[in-house]
N, C-alpha and C positions, 0 to 999 in steps of 0.2 A: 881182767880188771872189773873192776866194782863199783855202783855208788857207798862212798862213806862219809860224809855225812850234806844233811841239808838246814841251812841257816835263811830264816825269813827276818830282814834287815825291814823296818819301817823310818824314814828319814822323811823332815819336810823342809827341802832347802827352799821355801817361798812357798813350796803348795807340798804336798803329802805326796809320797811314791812307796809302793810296796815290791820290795825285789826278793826273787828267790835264790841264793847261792847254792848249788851243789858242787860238791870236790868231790875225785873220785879218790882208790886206793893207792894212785900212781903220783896222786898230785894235782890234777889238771880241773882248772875251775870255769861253770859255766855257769851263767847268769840270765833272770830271766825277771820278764816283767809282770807283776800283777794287782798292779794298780788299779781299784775301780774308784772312780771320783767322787768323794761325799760317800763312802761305803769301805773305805781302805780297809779298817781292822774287820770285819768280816772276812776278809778273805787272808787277810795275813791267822786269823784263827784256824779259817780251814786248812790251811796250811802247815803250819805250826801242831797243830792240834789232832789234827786228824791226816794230812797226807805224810807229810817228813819221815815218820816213822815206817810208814808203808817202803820208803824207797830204799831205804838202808842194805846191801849187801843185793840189788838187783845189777841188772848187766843194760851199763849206759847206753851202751850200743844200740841195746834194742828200744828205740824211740819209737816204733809201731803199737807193742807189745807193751810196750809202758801207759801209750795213750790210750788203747784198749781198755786196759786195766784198769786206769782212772775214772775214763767214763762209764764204762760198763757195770765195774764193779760194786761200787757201792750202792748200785738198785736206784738212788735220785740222780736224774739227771740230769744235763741242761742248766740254762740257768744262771747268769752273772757272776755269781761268786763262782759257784763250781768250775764255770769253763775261763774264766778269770787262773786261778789256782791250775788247773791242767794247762793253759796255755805256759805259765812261767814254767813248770816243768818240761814241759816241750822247748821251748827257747832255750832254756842251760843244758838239756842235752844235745841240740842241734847246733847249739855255741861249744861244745866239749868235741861233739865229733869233728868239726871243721878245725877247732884248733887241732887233735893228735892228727889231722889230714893236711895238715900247716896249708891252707887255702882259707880263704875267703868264704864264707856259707854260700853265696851265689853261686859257687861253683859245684857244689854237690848238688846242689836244683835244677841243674843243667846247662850250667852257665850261660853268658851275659846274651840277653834279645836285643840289648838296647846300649846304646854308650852313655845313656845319662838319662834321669829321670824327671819329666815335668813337672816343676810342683805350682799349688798358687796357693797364696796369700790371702789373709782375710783383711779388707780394706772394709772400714766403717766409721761411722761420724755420727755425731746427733742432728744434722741436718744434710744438707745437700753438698756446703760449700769444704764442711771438714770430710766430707767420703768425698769428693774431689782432691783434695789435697792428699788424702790419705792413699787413694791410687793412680796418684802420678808419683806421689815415695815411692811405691813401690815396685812402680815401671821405672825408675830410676835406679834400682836393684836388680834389675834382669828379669825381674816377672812380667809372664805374658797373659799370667791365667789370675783373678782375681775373687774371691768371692767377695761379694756389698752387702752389706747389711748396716740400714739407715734407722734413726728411729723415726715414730710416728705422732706426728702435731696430735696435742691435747694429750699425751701420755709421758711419763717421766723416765727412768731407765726402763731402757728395752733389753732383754737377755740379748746376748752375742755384737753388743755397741757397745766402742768404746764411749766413755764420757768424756778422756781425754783430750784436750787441746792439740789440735794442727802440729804435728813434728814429737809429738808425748810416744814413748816407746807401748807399747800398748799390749802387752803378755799378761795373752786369754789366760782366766782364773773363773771357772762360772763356780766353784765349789768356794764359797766364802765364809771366810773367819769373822769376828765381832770388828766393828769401827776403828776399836785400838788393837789389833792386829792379835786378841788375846782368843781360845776356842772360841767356837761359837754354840749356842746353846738350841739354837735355832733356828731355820731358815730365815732368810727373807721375802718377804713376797713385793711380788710387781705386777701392776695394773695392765691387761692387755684388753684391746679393741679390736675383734677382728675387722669389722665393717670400715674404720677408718684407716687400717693395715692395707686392706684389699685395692680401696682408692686412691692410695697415695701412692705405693709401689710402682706402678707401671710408669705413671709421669717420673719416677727417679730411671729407671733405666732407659727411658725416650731422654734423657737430659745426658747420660752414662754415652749413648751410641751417636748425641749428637755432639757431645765432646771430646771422646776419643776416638768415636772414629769404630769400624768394622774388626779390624783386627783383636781388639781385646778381647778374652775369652772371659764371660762374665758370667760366676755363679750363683746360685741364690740360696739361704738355708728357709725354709718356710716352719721351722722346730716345730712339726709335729701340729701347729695351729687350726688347721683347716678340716673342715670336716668334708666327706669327698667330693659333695655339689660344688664348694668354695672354692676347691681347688681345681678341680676342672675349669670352671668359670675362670679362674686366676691363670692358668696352666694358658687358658685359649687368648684371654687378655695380652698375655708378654710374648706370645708369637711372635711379633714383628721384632722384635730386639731380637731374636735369636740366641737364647743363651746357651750355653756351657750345657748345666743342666738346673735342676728344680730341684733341692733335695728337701724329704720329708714335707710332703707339702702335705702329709695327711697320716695320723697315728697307726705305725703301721701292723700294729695284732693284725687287723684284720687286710691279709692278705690280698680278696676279691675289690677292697676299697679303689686300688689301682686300676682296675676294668674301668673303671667311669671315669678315670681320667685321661687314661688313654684313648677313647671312645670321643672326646672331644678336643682332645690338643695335640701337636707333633712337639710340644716341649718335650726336651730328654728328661728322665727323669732318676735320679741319686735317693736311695735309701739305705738302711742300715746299721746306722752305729751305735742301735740299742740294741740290734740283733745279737745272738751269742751262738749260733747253730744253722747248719746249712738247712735244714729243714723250716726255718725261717721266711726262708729263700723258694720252696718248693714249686706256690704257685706263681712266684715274680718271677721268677726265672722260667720255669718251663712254658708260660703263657707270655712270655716275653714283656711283662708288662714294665719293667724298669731296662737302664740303661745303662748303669753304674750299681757295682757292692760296693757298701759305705763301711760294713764291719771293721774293726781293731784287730788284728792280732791280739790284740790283749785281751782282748773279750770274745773271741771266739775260739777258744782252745789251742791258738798256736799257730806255729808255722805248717804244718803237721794239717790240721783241720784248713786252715786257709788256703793252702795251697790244691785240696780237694774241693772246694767250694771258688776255687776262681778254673779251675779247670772246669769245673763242671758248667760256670756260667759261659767260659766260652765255647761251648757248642750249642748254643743262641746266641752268639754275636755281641753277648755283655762285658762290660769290662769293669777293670780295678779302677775304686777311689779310694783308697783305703781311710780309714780316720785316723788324722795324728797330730791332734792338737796337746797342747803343752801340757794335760792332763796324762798322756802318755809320758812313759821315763822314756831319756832316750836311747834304753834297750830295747824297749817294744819298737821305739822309732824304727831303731837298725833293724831287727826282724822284718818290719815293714818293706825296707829300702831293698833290702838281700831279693826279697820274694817280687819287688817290681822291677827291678833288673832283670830277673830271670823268665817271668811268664810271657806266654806271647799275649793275651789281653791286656796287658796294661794301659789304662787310662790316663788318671793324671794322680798324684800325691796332693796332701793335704800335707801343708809345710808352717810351723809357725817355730820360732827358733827359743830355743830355753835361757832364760836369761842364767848369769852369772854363778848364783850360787849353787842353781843346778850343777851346773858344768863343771863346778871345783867340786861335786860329788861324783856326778859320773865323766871317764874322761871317752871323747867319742875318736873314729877316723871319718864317721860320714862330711863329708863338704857340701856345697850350695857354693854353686857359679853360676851370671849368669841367669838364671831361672830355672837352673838343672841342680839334679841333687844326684850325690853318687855315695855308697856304704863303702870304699875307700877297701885298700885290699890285704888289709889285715885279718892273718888268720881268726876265723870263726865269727859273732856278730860284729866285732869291731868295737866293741865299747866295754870299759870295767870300772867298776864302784869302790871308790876310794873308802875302806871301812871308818879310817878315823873322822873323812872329813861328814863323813854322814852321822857319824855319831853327834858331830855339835850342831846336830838339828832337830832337837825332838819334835814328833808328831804334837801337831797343832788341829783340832778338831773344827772339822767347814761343812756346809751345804750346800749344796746347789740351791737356789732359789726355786722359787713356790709362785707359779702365776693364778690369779684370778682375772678373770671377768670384772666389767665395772660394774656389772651387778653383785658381786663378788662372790661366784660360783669358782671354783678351781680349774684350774684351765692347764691343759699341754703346755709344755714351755720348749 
């Protein structure tokens, strides 16, 4: 049997999602994510335009030789879009072998390490009192693992807070459309402080462990803000709270930046989910200086690629967080869930649930009980995209936001 043919499907049931369909010559259909957020038609182009054609009349089976091919072959490499675009081709042929093997993908991975997978929650407010409310909702759901993020006195929207009101459903969107819901022409920007970030932080989570208590596992996302002195200083400040971990507390190109921070704090620390390639990872991993991969499946070439890059982190003692915010379709999700099931590093999931119209586009088996999440044991990823209901949502063009400085230099977001 053969690949014949491949269809790049762009749909925006609320937010944009780019999915790859292959069908083989027998029939059998697998589906793949390659969504990159605030960048979709780029990669539905490389797709569409330059890989599709590539696959035609090759041998599904060989999903090694396929990803070779991709990466290797075109001379550029790397890279968001590119390993975006070979990830979705990796997913629908790992989704086509497990269906003709009528099992569940976790189980050609080497089936189940774990009965259930821990996810947490992103709990946030614009002050103190709505990210208290906001994760007691969600310890009221069965979550034990939290990430907070508050915003900061004297600044107005913060990226990753919601502005929503106490009990408001609150489905993360950082890639935004115009006011009245029409494309968007250009990003927005938002004011950031790091000085007054730094200060205010640690008194939220001295207020976090004197109101809930030890047992809550509390994350933190620091996007990239800090530059490595910051974060060290910040990293050694929140000791006493003990958290989860620290993710992105500092832009991570450069690699060694990490040395200085480990060098001053026992905070864990989470990077990765702009990563696209294990080489990314080379000197965090082998100098152990993180503690957590934060990569997407969707953005680093697959199941295929991830599952070489979380093996390789476990022979330093690292484990999976994987990325899987509502930016992710929930194919990439399922990819995700299959490959945390089955590793033995497995950390924690990153878990925020797709609202409605998503879900009348793609139909899933994964479930969430509890504070556990399972990819359900439907042959292959367990999830398929209803082609008509995707059609009544044409792509809608968004950005991610644009931080400056109050001095209004351009800042990490």
């Amino acid at each position: 049997m053969s690949i014949e043919r491949a269809d790049v499907i762009v749909t925006s049931p609320g937010r944009n999602f780019v999915t790859l369909k292959i069908t083989t010559s027998d029939g059998v259909v697998g589906w793949g994510d390659a969504t990159l957020n605030g960048r979709e038609l780029a990669v539905a182009s490389y797709l569409g335009d330059h890989v599709a054609s590539m696959l035609i009349g090759r041998d599904e089976d060989r999903i090694e030789d396929t990803w070779q091919y991709l990466y290797r072959g075109p001379y550029w490499r790397r890279g968001p879009v590119t390993m975006a675009a070979i990830a979705a081709v990796d997913m629908a042929l790992w989704d086509i072998k497990a269906k003709k093997a009528g099992v569940p993908l976790y189980q050609l991975l080497g089936g189940a390490s774990r009965s259930g997978i821990r996810a947490y929650a992103h709990a946030s407010g614009t002050d103190y009192q709505a990210l208290a409310n906001a994760i007691t909702g969600y310890q009221e759901l069965g979550f034990t693992a939290v990430r907070v993020q508050t915003g900061v006195p004297g600044l107005g929207q913060v990226y990753g807070v919601s502005a929503s009101g106490p009990g408001v459903r609150y489905d993360y969107e950082p890639a935004k459309r115009a006011a009245d819901g029409s494309a968007a022409t250009a990003p927005t920007e938002e004011s950031w402080d790091t000085a007054g970030y730094l200060a205010h932080m640690p008194g939220v989570f001295e207020r976090i462990r004197e109101d809930f208590g030890t047992g809550l596992r509390i994350l933190h996302d620091g996007h990239h803000r800090m530059s490595p002195i910051e974060a060290a200083r910040f990293a050694k400040d929140i000791e006493p709270y003990k958290l989860f971990w620290l993710e992105d507390c500092t832009p991570g190109e450069d690699q060694t930046a990490l040395r200085l921070v480990r060098q001053h704090s026992t905070t864990p620390l989470a990077i990765g989910e702009v990563f696209n390639s294990v080489y990314d990872y080379q000197t965090l991993i082998t100098e152990r200086l993180i503690d957590y991969v934060r990569s997407a499946v969707t953005h680093t070439g697959g199941i295929t690629a991830m599952k070489k890059l979380l093996d390789f982190a476990a022979i330093y003692g690292i484990r999976s967080g994987i990325h899987g915010p509502t930016d992710i379709s929930p194919i990439g999700m399922a990819a995700a869930l299959h490959l945390d099931l089955a590793i033995h590093n497995f950390g924690i999931q990153e878990y925020m649930p797709h609202n409605e119209q998503t879900l009348e586009v793609f139909q899933t088996s994964f479930t969430f009980d509890d504070g556990f999440l399972h990819p359900g044991e439907q042959p292959g990823l367990g999830v398929e995209l209803d082609e008509d209901a995707a059609a009544a949502f044409e792509y809608t063009k968004a950005y991610l936001p644009v931080n400056r400085l109050t001095d209004g230099t351009v800042h990490d977001w």
